[in-house]
C-alpha positions as CSV (number, residue, x, y, z in Angstrom):
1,X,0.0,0.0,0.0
2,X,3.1,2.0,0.7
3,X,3.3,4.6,3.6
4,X,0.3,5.1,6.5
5,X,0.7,8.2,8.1
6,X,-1.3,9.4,11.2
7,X,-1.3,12.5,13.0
8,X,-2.4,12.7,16.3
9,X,-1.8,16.5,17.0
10,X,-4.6,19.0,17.8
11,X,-3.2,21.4,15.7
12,X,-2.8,21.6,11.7
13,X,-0.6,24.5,11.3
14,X,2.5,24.8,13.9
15,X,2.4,21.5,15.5
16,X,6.4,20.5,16.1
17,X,5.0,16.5,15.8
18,X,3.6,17.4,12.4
19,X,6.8,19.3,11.4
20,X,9.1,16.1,12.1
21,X,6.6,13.8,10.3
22,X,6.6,16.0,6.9
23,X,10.3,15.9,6.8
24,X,9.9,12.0,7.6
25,X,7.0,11.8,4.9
26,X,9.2,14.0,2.0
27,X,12.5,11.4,2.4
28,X,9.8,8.3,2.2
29,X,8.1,9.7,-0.9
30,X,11.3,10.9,-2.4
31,X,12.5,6.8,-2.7
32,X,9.2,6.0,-3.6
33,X,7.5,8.4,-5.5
34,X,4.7,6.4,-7.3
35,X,3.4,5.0,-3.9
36,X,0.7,5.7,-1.9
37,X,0.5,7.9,1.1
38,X,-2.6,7.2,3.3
39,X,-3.3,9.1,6.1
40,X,-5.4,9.4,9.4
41,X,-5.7,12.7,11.7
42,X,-7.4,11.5,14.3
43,X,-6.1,14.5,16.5
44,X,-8.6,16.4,14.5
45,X,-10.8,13.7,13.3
46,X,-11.3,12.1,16.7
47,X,-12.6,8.5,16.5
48,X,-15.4,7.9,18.5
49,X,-14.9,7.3,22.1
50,X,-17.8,5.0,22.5
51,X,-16.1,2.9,20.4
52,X,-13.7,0.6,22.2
53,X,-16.4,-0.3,24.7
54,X,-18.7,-1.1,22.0
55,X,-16.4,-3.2,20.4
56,X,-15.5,-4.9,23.4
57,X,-18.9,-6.0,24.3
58,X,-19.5,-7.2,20.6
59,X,-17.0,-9.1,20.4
60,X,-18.2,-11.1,23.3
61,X,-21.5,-11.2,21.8
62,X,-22.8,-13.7,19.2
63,X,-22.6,-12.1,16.0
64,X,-26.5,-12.0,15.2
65,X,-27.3,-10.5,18.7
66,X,-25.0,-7.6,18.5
67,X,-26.2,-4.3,18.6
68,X,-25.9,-1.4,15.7
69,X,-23.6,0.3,17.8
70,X,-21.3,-2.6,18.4
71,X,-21.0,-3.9,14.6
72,X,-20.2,-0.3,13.8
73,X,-17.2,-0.5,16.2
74,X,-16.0,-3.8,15.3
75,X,-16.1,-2.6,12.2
76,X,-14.2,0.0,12.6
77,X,-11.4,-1.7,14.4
78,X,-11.0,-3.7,11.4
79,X,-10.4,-1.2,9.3
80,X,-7.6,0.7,11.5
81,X,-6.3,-2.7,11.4
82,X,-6.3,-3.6,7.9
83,X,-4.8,0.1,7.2
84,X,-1.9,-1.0,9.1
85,X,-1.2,-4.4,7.7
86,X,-1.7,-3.1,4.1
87,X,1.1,-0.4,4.7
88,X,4.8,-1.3,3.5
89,X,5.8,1.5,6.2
90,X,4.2,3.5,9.1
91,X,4.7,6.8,10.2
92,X,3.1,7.8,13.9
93,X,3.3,11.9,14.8
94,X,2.4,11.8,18.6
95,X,2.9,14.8,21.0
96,X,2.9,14.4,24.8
97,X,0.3,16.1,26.4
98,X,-0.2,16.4,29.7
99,X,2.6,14.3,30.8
100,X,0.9,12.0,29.0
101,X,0.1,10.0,25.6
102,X,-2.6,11.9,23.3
103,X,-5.7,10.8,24.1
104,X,-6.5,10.7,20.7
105,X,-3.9,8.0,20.3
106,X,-4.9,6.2,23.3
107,X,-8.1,6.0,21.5
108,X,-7.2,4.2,18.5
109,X,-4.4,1.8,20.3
110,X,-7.9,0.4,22.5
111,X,-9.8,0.4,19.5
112,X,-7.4,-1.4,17.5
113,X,-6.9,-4.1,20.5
114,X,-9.9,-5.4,20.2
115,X,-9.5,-6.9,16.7
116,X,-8.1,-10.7,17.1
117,X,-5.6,-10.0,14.7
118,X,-4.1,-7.4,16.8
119,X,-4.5,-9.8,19.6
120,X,-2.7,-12.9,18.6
121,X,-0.5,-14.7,19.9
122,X,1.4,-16.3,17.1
123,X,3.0,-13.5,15.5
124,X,3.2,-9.9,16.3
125,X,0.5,-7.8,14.6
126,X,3.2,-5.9,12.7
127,X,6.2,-8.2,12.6
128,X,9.3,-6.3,11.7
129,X,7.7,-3.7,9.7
130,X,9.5,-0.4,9.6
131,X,7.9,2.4,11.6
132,X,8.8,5.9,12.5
133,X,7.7,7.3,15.7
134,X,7.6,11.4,15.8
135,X,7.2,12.6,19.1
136,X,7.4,16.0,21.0
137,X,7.2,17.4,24.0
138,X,6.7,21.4,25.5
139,X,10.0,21.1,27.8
140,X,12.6,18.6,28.7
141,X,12.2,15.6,30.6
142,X,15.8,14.1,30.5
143,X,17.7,12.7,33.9
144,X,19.0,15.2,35.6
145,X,16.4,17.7,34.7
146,X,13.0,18.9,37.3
147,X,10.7,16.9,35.1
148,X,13.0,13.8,34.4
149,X,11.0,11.2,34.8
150,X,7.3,13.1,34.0
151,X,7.2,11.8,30.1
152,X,4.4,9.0,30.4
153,X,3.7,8.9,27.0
154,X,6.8,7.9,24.9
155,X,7.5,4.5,26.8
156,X,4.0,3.8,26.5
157,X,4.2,4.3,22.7
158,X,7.5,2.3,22.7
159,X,5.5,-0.8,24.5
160,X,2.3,-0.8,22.3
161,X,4.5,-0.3,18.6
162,X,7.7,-2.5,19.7
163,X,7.1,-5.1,22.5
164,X,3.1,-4.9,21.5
165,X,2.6,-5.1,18.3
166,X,6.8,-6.7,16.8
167,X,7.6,-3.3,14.8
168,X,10.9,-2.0,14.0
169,X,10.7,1.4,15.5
170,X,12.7,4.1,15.2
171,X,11.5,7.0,17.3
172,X,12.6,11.0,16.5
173,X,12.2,12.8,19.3
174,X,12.3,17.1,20.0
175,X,11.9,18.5,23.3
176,X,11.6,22.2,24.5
177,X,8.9,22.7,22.1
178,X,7.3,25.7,24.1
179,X,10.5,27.7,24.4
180,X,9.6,31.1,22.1
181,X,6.0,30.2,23.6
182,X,6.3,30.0,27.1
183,X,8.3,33.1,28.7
184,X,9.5,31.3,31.4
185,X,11.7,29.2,29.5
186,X,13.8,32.3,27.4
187,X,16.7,30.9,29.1
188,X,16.5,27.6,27.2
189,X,16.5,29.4,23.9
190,X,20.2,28.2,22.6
191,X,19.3,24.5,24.0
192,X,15.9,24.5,22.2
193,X,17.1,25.3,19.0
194,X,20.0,23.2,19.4
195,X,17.4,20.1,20.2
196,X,15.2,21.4,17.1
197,X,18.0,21.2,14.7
198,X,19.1,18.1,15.6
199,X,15.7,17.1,15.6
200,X,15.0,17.8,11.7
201,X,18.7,16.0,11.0
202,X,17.2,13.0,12.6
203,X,13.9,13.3,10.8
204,X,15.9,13.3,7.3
205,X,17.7,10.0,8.4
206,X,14.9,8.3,9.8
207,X,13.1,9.0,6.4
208,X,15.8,7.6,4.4
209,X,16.2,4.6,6.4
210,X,12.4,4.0,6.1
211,X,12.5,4.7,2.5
212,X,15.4,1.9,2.2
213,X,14.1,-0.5,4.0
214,X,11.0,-1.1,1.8
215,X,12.1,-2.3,-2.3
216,X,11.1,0.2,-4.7
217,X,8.2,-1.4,-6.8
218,X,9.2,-1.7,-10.5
């Protein structure tokens, strides 16, 4: 299918995830440039979040008893699923918010659970497939620093897309996000744009190594 991309930022114009993932998206599309890119925002297209629980409860229904509601979800777990599977390469743009992961994402990872694919046993759901993981956060969380320690999002992400679900991730990470935004960290300004740039560099690779690592249709 070529590349999935999804976004899971609130924002379309000035998110720092979304900045990483273009860069990402440009070095995929420039080793393949007939393939498809198909993509999912669910940070402004939220999916529903009645869904999971629907789909739970279906799937321990019998098929002919099951609610509207609960076909509709099942459904829909299948086709974030099938998205997935179809895709030669991922790309996942997730900021931390709130010391947290995106509840947007959170969303779809218990949605997608509760297809039995996902769920097996026998073979990871995504088995060695290359995936890039852009991910950003507002200040800095490393040791040493007053928040070291605070980032719950980006080992959850690692869990679910490595140990979870078999991928080979590669994650791009940019911290101090909010410096130029929030005035009380001015005094990071020369570590922030230090941290962007090397941010961007890493983007470049991380596209080129995902554009590598899938053969080039001919």
């Amino acid at each position: 299918m070529g590349l999935f991309r999804l976004d899971a930022s609130i924002r379309t114009h000035g998110s720092a995830s979304r900045e990483i993932a273009d860069i990402v998206e440009r070095e995929w599309t420039a080793t393949h440039p007939g393939d498809p890119v198909v993509q999912r925002h669910v940070g402004i297209e939220p999916l529903p979040a009645t869904a999971w629980a629907a789909a739970v409860q279906g799937g321990a229904t019998p098929e002919d008893q099951r609610t509207a509601a609960q076909r509709d979800a099942i459904a829909l777990a299948r086709t974030l699923a099938d998205e997935l599977l179809a895709a030669d390469a991922i790309l996942f743009a997730v900021p931390l918010y709130n010391y947290g992961v995106s509840q947007h994402f959170k969303t779809y990872v218990d949605l997608l659970q509760t297809d039995p694919r996902v769920l097996s046993q026998d073979v990871p759901f995504l088995a060695g497939k290359p995936v890039v993981l852009a991910t950003v956060r507002g200040g800095a969380y490393g040791a040493g620093t007053p928040r070291a320690g605070w980032d719950h999002s980006t080992p959850f992400l690692r869990r679910v897309i490595a140990d979870m679900w078999g991928a080979d991730l590669t994650v791009v990470e940019r911290e101090f996000t909010l410096v130029g935004v929030n005035p009380a960290l001015d005094a990071f300004t020369d570590d922030a744009a230090e941290m962007h740039a090397q941010a961007l560099d890493a983007a470049r690779e991380a596209g080129q190594a995902l554009g590598a690592a899938v053969p080039v249709a001919v």
